[in-house]
C-alpha positions in Angstrom: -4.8 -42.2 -71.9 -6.1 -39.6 -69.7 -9.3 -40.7 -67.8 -10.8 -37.8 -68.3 -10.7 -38.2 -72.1 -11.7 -41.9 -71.8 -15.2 -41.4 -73.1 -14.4 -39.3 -76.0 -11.2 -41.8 -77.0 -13.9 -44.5 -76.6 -16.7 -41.9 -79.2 -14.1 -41.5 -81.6 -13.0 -45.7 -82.0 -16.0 -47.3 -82.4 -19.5 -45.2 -83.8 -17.5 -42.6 -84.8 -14.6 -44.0 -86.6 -17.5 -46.1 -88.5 -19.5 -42.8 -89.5 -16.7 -41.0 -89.9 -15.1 -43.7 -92.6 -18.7 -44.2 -94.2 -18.4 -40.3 -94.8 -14.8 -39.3 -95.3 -15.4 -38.2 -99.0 -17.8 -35.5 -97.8 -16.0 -34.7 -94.5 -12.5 -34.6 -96.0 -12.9 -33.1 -99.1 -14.8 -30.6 -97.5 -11.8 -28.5 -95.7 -9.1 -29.8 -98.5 -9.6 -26.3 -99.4 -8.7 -24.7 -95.8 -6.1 -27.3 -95.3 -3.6 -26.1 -98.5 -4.7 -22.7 -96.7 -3.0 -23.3 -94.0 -0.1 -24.4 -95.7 0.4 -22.0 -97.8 0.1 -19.2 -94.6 2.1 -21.2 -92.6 3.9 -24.2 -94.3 6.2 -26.5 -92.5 9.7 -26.6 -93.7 11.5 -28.2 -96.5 13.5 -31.2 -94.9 11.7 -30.3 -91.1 10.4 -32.7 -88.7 6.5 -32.5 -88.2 3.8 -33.9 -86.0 0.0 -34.6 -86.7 -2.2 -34.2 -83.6 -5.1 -35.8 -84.6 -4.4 -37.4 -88.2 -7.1 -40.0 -88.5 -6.9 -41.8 -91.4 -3.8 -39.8 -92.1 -4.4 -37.6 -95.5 -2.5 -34.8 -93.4 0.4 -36.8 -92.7 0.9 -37.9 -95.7 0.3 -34.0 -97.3 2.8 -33.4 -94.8 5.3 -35.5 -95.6 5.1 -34.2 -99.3 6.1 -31.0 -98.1 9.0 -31.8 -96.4 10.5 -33.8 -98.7 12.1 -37.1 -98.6 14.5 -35.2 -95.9 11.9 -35.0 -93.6 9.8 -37.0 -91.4 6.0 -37.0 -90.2 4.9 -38.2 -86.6 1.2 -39.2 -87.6 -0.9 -39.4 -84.2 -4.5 -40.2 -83.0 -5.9 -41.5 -80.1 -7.7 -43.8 -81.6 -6.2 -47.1 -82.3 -8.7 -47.9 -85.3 -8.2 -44.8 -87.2 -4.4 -45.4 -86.5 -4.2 -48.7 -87.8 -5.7 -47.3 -90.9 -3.3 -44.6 -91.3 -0.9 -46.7 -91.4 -1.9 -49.4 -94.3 -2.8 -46.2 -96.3 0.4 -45.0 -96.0 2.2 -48.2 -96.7 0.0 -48.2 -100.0 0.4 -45.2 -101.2 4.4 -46.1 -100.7 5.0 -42.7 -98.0 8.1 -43.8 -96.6 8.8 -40.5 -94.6 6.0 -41.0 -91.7 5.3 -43.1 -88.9 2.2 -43.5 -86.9 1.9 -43.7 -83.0 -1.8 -43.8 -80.8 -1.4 -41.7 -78.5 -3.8 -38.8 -76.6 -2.0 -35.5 -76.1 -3.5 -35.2 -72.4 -0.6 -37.4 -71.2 1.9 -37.7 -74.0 5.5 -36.9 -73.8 7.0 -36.0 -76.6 10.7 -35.6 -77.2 11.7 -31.7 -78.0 12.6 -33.4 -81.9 9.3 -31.4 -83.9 9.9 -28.2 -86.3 5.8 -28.4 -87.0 3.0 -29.3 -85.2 -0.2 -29.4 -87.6 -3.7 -30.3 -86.4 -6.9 -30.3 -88.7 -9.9 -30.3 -86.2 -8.0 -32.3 -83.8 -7.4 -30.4 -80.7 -11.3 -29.5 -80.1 -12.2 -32.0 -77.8 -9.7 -32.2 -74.7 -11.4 -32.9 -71.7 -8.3 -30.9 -70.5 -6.8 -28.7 -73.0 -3.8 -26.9 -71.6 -1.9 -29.7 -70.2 -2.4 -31.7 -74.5 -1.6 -27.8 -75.9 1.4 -28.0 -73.0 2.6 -31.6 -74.3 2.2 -30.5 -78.0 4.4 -27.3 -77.2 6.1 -29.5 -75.7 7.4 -31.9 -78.7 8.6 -28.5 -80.6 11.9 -27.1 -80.5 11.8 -23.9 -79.2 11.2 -21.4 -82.0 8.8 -24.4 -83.7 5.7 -23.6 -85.1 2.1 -24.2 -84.5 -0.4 -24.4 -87.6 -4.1 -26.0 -87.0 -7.8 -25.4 -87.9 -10.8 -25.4 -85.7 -14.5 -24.6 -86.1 -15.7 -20.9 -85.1 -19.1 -20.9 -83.2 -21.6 -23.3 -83.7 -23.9 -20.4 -85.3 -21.0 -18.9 -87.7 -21.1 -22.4 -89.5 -25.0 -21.8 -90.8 -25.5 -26.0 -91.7 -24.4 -27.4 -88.4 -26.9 -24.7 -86.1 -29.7 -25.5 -88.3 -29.2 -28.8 -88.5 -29.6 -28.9 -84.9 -32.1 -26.8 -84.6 -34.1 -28.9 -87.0 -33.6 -32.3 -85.0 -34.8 -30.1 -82.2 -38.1 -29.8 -83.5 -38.3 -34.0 -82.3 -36.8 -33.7 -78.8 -33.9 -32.3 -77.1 -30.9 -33.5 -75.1 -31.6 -36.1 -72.2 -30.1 -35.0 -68.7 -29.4 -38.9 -69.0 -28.3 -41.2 -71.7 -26.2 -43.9 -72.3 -24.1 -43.0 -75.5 -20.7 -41.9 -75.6 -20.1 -38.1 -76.3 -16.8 -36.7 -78.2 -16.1 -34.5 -75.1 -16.1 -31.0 -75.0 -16.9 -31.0 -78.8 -16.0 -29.4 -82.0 -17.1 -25.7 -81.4 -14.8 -25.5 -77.6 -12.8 -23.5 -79.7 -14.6 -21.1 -81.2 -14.5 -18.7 -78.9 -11.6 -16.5 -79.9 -10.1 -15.4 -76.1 -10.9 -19.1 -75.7 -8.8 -20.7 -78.4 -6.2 -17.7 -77.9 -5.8 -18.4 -73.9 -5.9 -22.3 -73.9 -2.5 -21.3 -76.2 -1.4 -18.8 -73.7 -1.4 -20.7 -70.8 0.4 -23.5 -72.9 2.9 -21.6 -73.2 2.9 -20.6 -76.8 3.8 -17.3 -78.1 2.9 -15.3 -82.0 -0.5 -16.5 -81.6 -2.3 -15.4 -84.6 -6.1 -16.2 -84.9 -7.4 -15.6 -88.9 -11.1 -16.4 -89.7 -11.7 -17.9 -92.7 -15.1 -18.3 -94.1 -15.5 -21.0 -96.7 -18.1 -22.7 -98.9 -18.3 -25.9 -97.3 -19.7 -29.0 -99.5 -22.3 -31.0 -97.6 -22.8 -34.0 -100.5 -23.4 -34.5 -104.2 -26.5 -34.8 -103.5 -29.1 -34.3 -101.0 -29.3 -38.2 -99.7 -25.4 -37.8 -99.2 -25.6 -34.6 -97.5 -28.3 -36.0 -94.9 -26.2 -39.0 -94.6 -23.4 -36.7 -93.2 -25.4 -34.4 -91.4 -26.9 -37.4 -89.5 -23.5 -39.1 -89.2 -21.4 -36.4 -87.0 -22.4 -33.0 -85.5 -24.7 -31.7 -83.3 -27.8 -32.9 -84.6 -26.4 -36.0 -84.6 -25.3 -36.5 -81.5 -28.9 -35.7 -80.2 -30.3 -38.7 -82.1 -27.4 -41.1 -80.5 -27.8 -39.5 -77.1 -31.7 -40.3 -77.3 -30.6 -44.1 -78.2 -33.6 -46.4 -79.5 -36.2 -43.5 -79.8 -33.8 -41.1 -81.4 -33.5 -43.9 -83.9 -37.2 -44.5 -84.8 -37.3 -40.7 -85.3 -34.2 -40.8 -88.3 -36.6 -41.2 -91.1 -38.9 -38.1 -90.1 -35.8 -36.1 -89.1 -34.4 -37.1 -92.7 -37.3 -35.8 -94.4 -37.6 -32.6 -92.0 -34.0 -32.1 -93.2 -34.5 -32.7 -97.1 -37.6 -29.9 -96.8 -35.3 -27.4 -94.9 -31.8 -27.9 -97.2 -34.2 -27.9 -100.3 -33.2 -24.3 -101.4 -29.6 -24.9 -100.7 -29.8 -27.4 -103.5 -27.4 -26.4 -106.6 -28.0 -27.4 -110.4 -25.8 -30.1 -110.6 -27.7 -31.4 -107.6 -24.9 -31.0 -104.4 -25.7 -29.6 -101.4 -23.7 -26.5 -100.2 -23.6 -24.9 -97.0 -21.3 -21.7 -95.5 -18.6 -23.2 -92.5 -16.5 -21.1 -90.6 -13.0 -22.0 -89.2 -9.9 -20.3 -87.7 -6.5 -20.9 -89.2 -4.6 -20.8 -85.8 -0.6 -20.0 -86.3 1.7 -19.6 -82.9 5.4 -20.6 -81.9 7.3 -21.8 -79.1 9.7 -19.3 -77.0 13.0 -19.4 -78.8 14.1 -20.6 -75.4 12.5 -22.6 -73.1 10.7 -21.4 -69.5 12.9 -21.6 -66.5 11.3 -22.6 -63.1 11.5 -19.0 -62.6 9.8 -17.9 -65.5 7.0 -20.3 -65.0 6.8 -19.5 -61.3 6.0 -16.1 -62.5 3.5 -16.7 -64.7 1.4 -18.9 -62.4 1.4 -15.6 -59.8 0.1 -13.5 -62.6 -3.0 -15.3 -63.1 -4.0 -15.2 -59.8 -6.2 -17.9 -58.7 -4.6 -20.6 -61.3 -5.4 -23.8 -59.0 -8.9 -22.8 -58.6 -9.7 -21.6 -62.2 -7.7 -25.0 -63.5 -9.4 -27.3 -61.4 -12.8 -25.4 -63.6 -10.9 -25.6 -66.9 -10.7 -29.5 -66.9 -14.3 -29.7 -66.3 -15.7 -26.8 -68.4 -13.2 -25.9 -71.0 -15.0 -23.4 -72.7 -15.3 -21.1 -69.7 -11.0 -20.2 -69.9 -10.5 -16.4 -70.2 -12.7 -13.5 -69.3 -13.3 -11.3 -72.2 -11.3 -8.3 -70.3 -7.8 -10.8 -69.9 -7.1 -12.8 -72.7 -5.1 -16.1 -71.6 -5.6 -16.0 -67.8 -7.8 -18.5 -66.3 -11.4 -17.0 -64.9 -10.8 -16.8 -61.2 -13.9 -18.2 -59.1 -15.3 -17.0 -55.9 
């Protein structure tokens, strides 16, 4: 496990993996929709060899290895052990014979250069360092393999997730200290496009293709289920964990606050619907790998790589500037 990623792998196995499994019917269901989108833009092939950064419980994996066929296989991975272990009796259940599941953080994995696919639903957000786990993932694909994943556009593009925010705001803001674990950079690091688009670059990936896709996003089936979710993971959220025992007394206000503001997204039958906002990311590995030459090269042409990577690992989301896509921000 990368160090670095420690706190986030640490987020994701205990509070998080509990509200995320309290939840999954909203948080799931929610981008099923953008998921078979994906596939159908970019779907992995028939008897192909795939990997699943980030599977959690492992409904991807399992999709997955539906598409490929019994000739396939499906590498299902997560770096938390909890959601892993889950994946893993699901699958056994459900009789999915074609997959396997491995814990594992893409910071300091090794994959073998075995993969076709590599398919990530909202699971490549929150790197502490993002080009060295995009490097590794590139890594596990044969060269000429394909990328397919999904990530959240800005924070404010996904109207339920700013406001929600907004709304715990009213209560108090975020501490400059606190106890709680974070999920690391978070799930909007990517929405920057020359972000999301250089973190690839300087992975080496090539064909990178961002495509936004707005969607209709389903918050609960009713209002108590969508505040349950809202309160459960996100931004507004993580500002009642990171305010620990106060943030806590303040949930029930908070809940209420929220009910009054979601009131006229209410729908007849009663669920709650919101507008979210994701790329569909598609990009493939050079049909032949780097020599030392090659990636010699590519370090001199974005001057001032050591510098600007030593910045990356600690602020992700400040990669590229907006006049050269893919090349590290050079500092002094």
């Amino acid at each position: 496990m990368s160090p670095a990623n420690e706190e986030a792998v640490r987020a994701w196995d205990t509070v998080l993996y509990r509200r995320w499994k309290q939840n999954r019917k909203v948080f799931v269901g929610a981008l099923d929709e953008v998921t078979e989108e994906v596939f159908d833009r970019a779907s992995p092939p028939e008897g192909g060899r795939c990997i699943d950064i980030g599977c959690g419980f492992g409904e991807t994996t399992q999709r997955l290895a539906e598409l490929v066929g019994g000739g396939g296989f499906v590498l299902g991975t997560d770096s938390s052990p909890r959601f892993i272990e889950d994946a893993r009796r699901e699958a056994t259940d459900a009789g999915v014979e074609n997959v396997d599941f491995e814990v594992a953080d893409a910071q300091t994995a090794n994959w073998n250069h075995t993969y076709d696919y590599a398919f990530s639903r909202m699971g490549t957000q929150f790197f502490a360092a993002p080009v060295p786990a995009m490097r590794a993932i590139r890594g596990a694909l044969k060269p000429g393999g394909k990328l397919a994943k999904v990530c959240w556009r800005r924070k404010n593009e996904s109207q339920f997730w700013a406001e929600t925010e907004q709304v715990v705001e009213r209560f108090f803001s975020r501490p400059e200290e606190y106890e709680a674990d974070t999920c690391g950079p978070g799930p909007f690091s990517l929405g920057n496009p020359e972000t999301c688009r250089g973190i690839l670059e300087a992975a080496g990936f090539e064909e990178i293709v961002l495509h936004r896709r707005d969607f209709a996003y389903y918050m609960g089936k009713d209002m108590d289920e969508a505040i349950d979710a809202l309160l459960a993971i996100g931004p507004g959220a993580e500002l009642i964990r990171l305010n620990g025992e106060y943030g806590e007394s303040r949930r029930p206000e908070i809940a209420e606050a929220l009910a009054d503001h979601y009131a006229p997204w209410q729908r007849p039958d009663g669920s709650i619907v919101g507008r979210g906002s994701v790329w569909i990311v598609t990009a493939t590995t050079p049909a032949r790998r780097p020599t030392a030459s090659h990636s010699c090269l590519a370090c001199a042409r974005s001057g001032g790589w050591i510098e600007g990577y030593s910045r990356l690992l600690a602020h992700p989301t400040l990669l590229v500037p907006r006049s050269t896509p893919g090349v590290v921000r050079r500092t002094g």
